[in-house]
Structure formats: structure tokens, C-alpha cells
VEXFI-798712 format. One record per residue (C-alpha): x, y, z. Coordinates in nm, 2 decimals, padded with zeros to 4 digits, m for minus. Last residue first. Example, Ala and Ser with C-alpha at 12.3 -4.5 7.8 and 13.67 -1.06 7.14 Angstrom:
// residues 2
kolza x 01.37&y m00.11&z 00.71
kolza x 01.23&y m00.45&z 00.78
//
This chain:
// residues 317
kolza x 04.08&y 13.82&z m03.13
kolza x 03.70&y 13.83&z m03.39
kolza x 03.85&y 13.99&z m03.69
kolza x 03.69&y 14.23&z m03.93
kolza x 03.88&y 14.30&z m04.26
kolza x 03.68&y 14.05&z m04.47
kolza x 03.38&y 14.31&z m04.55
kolza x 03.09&y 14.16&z m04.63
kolza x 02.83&y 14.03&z m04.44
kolza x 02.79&y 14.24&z m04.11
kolza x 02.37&y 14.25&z m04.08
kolza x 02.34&y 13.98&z m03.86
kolza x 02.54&y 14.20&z m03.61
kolza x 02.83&y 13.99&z m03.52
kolza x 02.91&y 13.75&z m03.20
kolza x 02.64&y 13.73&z m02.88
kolza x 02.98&y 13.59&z m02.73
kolza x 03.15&y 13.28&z m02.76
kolza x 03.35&y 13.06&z m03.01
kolza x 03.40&y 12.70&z m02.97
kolza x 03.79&y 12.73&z m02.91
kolza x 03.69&y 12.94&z m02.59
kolza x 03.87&y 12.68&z m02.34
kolza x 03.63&y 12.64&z m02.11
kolza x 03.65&y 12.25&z m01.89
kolza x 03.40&y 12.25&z m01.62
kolza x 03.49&y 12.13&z m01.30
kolza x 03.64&y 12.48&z m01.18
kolza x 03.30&y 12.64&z m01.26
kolza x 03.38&y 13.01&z m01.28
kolza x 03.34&y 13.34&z m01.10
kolza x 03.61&y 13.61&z m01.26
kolza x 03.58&y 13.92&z m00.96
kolza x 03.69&y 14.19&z m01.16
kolza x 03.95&y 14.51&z m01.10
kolza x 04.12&y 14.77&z m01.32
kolza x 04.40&y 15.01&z m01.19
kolza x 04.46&y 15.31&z m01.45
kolza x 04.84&y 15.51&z m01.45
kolza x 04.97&y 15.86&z m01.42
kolza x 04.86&y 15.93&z m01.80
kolza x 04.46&y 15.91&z m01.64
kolza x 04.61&y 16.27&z m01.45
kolza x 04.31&y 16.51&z m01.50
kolza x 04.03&y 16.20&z m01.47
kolza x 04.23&y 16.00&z m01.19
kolza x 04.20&y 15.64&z m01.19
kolza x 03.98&y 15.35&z m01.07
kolza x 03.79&y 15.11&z m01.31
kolza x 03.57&y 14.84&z m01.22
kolza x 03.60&y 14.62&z m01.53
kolza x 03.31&y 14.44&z m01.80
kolza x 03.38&y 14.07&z m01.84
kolza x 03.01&y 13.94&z m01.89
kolza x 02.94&y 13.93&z m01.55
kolza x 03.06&y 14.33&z m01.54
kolza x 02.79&y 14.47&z m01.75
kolza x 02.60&y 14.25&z m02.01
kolza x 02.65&y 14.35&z m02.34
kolza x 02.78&y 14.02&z m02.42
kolza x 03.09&y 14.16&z m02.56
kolza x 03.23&y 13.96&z m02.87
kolza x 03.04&y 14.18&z m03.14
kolza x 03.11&y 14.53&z m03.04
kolza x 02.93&y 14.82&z m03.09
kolza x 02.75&y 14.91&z m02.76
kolza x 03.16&y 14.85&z m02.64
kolza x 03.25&y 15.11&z m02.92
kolza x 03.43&y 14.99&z m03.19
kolza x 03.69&y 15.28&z m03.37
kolza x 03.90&y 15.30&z m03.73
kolza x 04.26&y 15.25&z m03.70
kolza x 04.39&y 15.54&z m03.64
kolza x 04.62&y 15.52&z m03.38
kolza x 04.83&y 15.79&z m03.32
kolza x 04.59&y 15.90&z m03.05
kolza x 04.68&y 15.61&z m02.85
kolza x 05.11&y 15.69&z m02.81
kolza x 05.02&y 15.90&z m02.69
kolza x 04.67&y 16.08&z m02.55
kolza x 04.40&y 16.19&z m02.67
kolza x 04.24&y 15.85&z m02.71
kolza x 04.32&y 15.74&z m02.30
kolza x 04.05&y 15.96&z m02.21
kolza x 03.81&y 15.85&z m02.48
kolza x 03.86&y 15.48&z m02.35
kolza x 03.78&y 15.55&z m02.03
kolza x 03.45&y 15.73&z m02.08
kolza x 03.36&y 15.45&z m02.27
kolza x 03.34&y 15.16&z m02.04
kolza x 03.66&y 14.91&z m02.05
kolza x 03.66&y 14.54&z m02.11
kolza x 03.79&y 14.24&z m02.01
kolza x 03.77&y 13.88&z m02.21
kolza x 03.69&y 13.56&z m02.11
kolza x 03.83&y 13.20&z m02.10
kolza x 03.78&y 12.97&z m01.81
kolza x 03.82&y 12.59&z m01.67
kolza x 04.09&y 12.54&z m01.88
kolza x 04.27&y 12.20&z m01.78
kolza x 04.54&y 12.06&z m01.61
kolza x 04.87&y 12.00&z m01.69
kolza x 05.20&y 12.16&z m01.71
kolza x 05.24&y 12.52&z m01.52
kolza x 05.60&y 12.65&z m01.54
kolza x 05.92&y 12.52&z m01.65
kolza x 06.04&y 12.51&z m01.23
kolza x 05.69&y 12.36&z m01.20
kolza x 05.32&y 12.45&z m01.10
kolza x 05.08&y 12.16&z m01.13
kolza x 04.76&y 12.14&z m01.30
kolza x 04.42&y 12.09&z m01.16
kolza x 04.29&y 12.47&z m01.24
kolza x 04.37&y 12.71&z m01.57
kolza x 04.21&y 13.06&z m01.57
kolza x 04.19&y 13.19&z m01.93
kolza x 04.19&y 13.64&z m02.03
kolza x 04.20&y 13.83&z m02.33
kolza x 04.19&y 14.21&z m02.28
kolza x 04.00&y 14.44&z m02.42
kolza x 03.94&y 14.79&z m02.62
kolza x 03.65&y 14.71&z m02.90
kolza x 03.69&y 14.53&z m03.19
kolza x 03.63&y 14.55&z m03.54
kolza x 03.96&y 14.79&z m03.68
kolza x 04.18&y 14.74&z m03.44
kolza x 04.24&y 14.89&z m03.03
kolza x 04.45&y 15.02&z m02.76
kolza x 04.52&y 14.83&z m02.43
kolza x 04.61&y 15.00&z m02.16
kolza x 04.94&y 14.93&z m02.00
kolza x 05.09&y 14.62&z m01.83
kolza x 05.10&y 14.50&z m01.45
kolza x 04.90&y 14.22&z m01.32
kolza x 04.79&y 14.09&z m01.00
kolza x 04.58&y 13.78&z m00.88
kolza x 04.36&y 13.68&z m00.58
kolza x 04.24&y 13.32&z m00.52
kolza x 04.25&y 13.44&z m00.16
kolza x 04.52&y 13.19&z m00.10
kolza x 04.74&y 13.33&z m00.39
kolza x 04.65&y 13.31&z m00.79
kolza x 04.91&y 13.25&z m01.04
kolza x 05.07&y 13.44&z m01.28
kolza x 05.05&y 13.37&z m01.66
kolza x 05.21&y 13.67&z m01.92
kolza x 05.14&y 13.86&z m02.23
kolza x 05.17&y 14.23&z m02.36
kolza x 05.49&y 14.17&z m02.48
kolza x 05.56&y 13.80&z m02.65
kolza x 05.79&y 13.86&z m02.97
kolza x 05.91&y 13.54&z m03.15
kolza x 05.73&y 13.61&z m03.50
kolza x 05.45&y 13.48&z m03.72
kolza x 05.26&y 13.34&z m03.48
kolza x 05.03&y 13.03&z m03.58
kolza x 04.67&y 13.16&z m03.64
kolza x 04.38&y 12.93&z m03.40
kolza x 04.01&y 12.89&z m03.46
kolza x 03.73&y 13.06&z m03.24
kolza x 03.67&y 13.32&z m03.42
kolza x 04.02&y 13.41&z m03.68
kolza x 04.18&y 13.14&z m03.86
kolza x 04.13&y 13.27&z m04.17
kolza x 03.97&y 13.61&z m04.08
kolza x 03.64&y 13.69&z m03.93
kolza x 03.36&y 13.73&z m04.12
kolza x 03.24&y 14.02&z m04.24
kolza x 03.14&y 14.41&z m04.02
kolza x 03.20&y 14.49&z m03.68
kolza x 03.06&y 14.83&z m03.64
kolza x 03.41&y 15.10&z m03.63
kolza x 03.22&y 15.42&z m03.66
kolza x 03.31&y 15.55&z m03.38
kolza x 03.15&y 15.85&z m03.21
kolza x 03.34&y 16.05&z m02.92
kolza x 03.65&y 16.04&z m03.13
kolza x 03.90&y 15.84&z m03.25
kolza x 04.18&y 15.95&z m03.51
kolza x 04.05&y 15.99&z m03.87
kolza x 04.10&y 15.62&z m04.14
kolza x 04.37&y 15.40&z m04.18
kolza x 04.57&y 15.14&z m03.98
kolza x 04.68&y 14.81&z m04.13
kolza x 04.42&y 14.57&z m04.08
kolza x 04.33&y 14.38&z m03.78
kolza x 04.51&y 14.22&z m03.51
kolza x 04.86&y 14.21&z m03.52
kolza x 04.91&y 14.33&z m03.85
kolza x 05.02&y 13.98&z m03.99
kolza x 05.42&y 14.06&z m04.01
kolza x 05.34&y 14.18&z m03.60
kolza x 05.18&y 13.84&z m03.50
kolza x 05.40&y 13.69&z m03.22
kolza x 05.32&y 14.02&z m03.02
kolza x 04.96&y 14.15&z m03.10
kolza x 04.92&y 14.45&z m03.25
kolza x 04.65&y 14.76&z m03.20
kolza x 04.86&y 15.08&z m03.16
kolza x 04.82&y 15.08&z m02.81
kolza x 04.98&y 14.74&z m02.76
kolza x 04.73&y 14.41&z m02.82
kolza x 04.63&y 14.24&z m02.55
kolza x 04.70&y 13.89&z m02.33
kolza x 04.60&y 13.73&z m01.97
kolza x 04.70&y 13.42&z m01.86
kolza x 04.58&y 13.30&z m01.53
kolza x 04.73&y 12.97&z m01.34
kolza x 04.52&y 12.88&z m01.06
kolza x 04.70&y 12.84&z m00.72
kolza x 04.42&y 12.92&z m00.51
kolza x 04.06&y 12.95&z m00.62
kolza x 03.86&y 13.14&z m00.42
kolza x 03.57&y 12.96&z m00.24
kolza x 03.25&y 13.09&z m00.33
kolza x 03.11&y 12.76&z m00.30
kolza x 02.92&y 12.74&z m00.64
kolza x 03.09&y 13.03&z m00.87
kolza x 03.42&y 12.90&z m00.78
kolza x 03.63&y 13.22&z m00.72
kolza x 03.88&y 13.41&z m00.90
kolza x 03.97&y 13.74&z m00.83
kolza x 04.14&y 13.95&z m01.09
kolza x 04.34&y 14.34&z m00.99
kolza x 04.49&y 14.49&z m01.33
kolza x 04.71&y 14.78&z m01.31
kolza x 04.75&y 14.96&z m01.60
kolza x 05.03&y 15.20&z m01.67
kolza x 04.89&y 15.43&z m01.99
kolza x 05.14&y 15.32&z m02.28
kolza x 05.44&y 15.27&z m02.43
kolza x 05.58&y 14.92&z m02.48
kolza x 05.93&y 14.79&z m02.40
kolza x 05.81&y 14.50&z m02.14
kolza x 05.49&y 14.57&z m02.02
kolza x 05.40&y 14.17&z m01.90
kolza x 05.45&y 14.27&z m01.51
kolza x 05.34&y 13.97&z m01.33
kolza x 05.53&y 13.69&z m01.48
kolza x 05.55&y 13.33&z m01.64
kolza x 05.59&y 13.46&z m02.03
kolza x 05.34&y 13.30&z m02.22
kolza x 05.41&y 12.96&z m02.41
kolza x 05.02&y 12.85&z m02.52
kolza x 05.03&y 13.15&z m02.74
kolza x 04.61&y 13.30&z m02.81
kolza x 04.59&y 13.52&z m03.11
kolza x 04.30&y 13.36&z m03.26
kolza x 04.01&y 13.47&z m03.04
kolza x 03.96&y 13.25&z m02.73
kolza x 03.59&y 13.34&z m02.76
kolza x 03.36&y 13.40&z m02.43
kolza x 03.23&y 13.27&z m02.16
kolza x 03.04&y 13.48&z m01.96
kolza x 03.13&y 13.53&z m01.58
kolza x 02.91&y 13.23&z m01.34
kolza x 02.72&y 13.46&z m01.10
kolza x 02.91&y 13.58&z m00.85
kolza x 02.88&y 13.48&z m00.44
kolza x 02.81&y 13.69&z m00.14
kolza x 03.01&y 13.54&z 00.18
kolza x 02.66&y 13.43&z 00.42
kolza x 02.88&y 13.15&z 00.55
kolza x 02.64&y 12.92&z 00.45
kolza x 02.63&y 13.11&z 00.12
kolza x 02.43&y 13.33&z m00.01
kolza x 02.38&y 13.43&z m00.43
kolza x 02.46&y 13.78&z m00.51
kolza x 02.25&y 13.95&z m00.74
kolza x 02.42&y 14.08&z m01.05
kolza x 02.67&y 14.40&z m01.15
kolza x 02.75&y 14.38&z m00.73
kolza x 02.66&y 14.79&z m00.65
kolza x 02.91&y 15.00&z m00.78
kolza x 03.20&y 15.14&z m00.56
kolza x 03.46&y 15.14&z m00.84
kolza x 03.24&y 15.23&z m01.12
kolza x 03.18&y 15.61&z m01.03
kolza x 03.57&y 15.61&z m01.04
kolza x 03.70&y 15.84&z m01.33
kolza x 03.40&y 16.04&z m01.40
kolza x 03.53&y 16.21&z m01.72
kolza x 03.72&y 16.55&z m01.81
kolza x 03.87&y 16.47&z m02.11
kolza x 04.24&y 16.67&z m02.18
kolza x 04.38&y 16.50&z m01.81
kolza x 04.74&y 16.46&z m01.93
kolza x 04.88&y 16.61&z m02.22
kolza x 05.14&y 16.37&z m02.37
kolza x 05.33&y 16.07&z m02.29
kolza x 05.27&y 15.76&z m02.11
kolza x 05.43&y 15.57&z m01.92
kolza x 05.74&y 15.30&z m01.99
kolza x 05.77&y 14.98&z m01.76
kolza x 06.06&y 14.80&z m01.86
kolza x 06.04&y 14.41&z m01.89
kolza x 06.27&y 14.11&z m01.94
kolza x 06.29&y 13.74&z m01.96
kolza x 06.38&y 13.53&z m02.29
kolza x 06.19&y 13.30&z m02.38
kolza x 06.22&y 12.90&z m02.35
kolza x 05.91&y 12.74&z m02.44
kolza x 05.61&y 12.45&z m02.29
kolza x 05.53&y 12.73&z m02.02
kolza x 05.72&y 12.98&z m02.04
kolza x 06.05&y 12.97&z m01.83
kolza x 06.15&y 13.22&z m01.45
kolza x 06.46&y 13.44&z m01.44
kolza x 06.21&y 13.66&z m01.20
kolza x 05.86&y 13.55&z m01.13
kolza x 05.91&y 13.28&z m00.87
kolza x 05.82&y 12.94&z m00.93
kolza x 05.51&y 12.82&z m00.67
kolza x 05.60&y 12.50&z m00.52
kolza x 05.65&y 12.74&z m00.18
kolza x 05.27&y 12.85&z m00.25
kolza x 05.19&y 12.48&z m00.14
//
């Protein structure tokens, strides 16, 4: 069945025709300025109990649903490597995806993933911002002030904003081998003003993989990936990062994250703490309930801090 797979280069969107290309660009600047523990996550314990099998293969806990935001493009790029022109740390990002009943990995599943550059903007929404307001404020540092605060924008939550221009960097859908395993390349994201560092993430099943893509089916999953602190703080000193200065969320601070470790989207992260410019690799096991259909339209997430009433600059993507 893999043959009925399209291959990544020359390859359409799904439902549009875009142009293909891609150039991997690092980043610049002085490498290795934060000394933090690069790797303590990558041999963690499992961030819940493991549930046996027959065949005694540990199995996830169902990962946490979460919202679709509004900067989702149902014509992504069919590729591995979604960089394109953009600066920025190399990240690779390692997904599994399992049924969180059998344990059985799910082959063939189309994932999308999408994130803003390191300056905090969304392809196909650039005239808008691209994700929150237009930068202003101090560079990050080791104590953001950035609290989600208001409503999110029209559109914004759950709901849907039309792009406003034809770019699609920083997005892509690949699909999942036999071992339900799947490989992306792109940079580390950056951030807006009332969100923290993440990446958008759905897991389609039951469709069909043609030479336009993947038609049919439904969306059996749509999270979000985040990054701990330490990681984000290395990355902030950094360029093209630390000319962002858009004011800061924290992952404590933020209201889409369920604040609940890796089952609610949180990565292993592996990388070297002098030389984090030389590239980050990322990893998560996504369990999910292939029968179910999850496409984050409904919202998700604990969502704001009651006491976030007024400003409208927040956004929920």
C-alpha cells in the first residue's frame, strides 16, 4: 500500500495547486549563550501510566484535544521538509501515531503540521500579522509577561480566518509508514503576543492517498506541540528570535495548553545546550481514537484565565 503513497518531490496540495520548493536556512548568531539541560527530557519516564496489551506493547493515554486555532489551510504543501526560505534553529520533528486502544500504529495517516516563523507570522496571513499584533515591547527574557488576556480575535478560537495571501512556509502533510511513524523538517517556532511556542498539529485516517494528495476521510486528531522553558530561552538569544519582541507566554502562562506534560502535547526534546543553533529534534507519541472524528473547530484546551477580559489583541491560533 506505501507504493499508492505520492512521493514528496514535484508533489500537489491537497484540494490546491502550489508551487513546490524549500531551502533549509540555520541559524545565525552566538551559539550556546544559555547553558540549559538539553536532553533530561529525552529519556523521561512515559508522561502517564502505560496501559498493557496482549502483547504486553505499553500503550498512551488518548493525547488532549485541543483547538484548531484560526490559521488552519486545508491545501498544505504534501512534504517532509516545510522550511522553505525561513531562518531559523533546524528542527527535526519525530510523531508516532498509535490507536490509543490497540496500540497499533497507525499507517498511512495523513499528518499536517503548521507554525508561525520565528518572528511570530503565519504564511497565508502576513497582511493580518500573522498571529497576533504587530510586535512591540523588550526582547524575551527569563520572565514573560505575556498572560493571555481578551477574547480572541474575529475568527480566532475555534472559528476559521480566510488567508490573506498565497504564501504556505512553515506547513506541510506527510504520511505515516508501517510503524505509524512520521518525520518532519522545519525550524523552531517563535512566538505572538498571547501564546506560547507551538506547533499545530491534525492526524487524518480513512482517506485515500492520490497523485493530488489525500481526499477523503476524516480528522480523527488535532493538537498542538509544545516546548518546556529551558528551550525556548535558548533559542531567545539567538537570530533571527531575539529580534522578536513581541511580548512573551510562558507554557505555565498559556491558555491552550492543558498543563498536563506530554499527553497534552508537550515534546521530548534532544539537542545540544552550547550548539542549540546546530539544530533541535523533537519527538511525541500522538495516541488517538481513529473512530472518533477531532477536528478542533469546537475549541479545546483549559482556554483563558477567567480573569483575561479586556484586551482584544490576544488570539487563541
Amino acid at each position: 500500500m506505501d507504493s499508492e503513497v505520492p512521493e514528496e518531490k514535484g508533489q500537489l496540495a491537497r484540494r490546491t495547486v502550489l508551487v513546490a520548493g524549500g531551502v533549509a536556512v540555520t541559524a545565525v548568531g552566538a551559539a550556546g549563550a544559555l547553558s540549559v539541560s538539553a536532553s533530561a527530557q529525552e529519556n523521561a519516564p512515559y508522561p502517564h501510566p502505560p496501559k498493557g496489551t496482549a502483547s504486553g506493547e505499553a500503550c498512551y493515554t488518548l493525547t488532549s484535544e485541543l483547538t484548531e486555532g484560526p490559521y488552519y489551510i486545508d491545501a498544505d504543501k504534501i512534504r517532509r521538509d516545510v522550511t522553505e526560505d525561513q531562518e531559523g534553529i533546524p528542527l527535526t520533528l519525530d510523531l508516532k501515531v498509535i490507536d490509543a486502544d490497540t496500540c497499533r500504529p497507525l499507517r498511512n495517516a495523513a499528518v499536517d503540521i503548521w507554525h508561525c516563523n520565528a518572528t511570530g507570522v503565519y504564511s497565508g496571513y502576513e497582511a493580518g500579522g500573522g498571529g497576533g499584533p504587530a510586535p512591540t515591547g523588550a526582547p524575551p527574557s527569563g520572565t514573560p509577561t505575556g498572560t493571555p488576556t481578551g477574547g480572541p480575535p474575529p475568527g480566532g478560537g475555534g472559528g476559521h480566518q480566510e488567508p490573506t495571501d498565497d504564501d504556505r512556509f512553515l506547513r506541510g502533510t506527510w504520511h505515516t509508514d508501517r510503524h505509524g511513524q512520521v518525520t518532519f523538517r522545519t525550524v523552531f517556532p517563535g512566538w505572538y503576543q498571547g501564546r506560547c511556542v507551538h506547533i499545530h498539529v491534525k492526524v487524518h485516517v480513512d482517506g485515500e492517498w492520490t497523485d493530488a494528495g489525500y481526499e477523503g476521510g476524516h480528522t480523527c486528531h488535532t493538537g498542538q506541540l509544545f516546548f518546556d522553558e529551558k528551550s525556548v530561552l535558548a533559542t531567545a538569544v539567538l537570530e533571527p528570535y531575539v529580534s522578536n519582541t513581541a511580548t512573551r507566554t510562558t507554557l505555565t502562562e498559556d491558555g491552550i495548553y492543558p498543563q498536563n506534560g506530554h499527553e497534552g502535547g508537550l515534546l521530548y526534546l534532544k539537542y545540544d545546550r552550547r550548539r542549540i543553533a546546530r539544530g533541535v529534534r523533537g519527538r511525541l507519541t500522538l495516541a488517538v481514537a481513529p473512530d472518533e472524528t477531532n477536528d478542533g473547530e469546537g475549541g479545546g484546551g483549559p482556554g483563558p484565565s477567567p480573569s483575561a477580559s479586556a484586551s482584544p489583541s490576544a488570539t487563541t491560533g
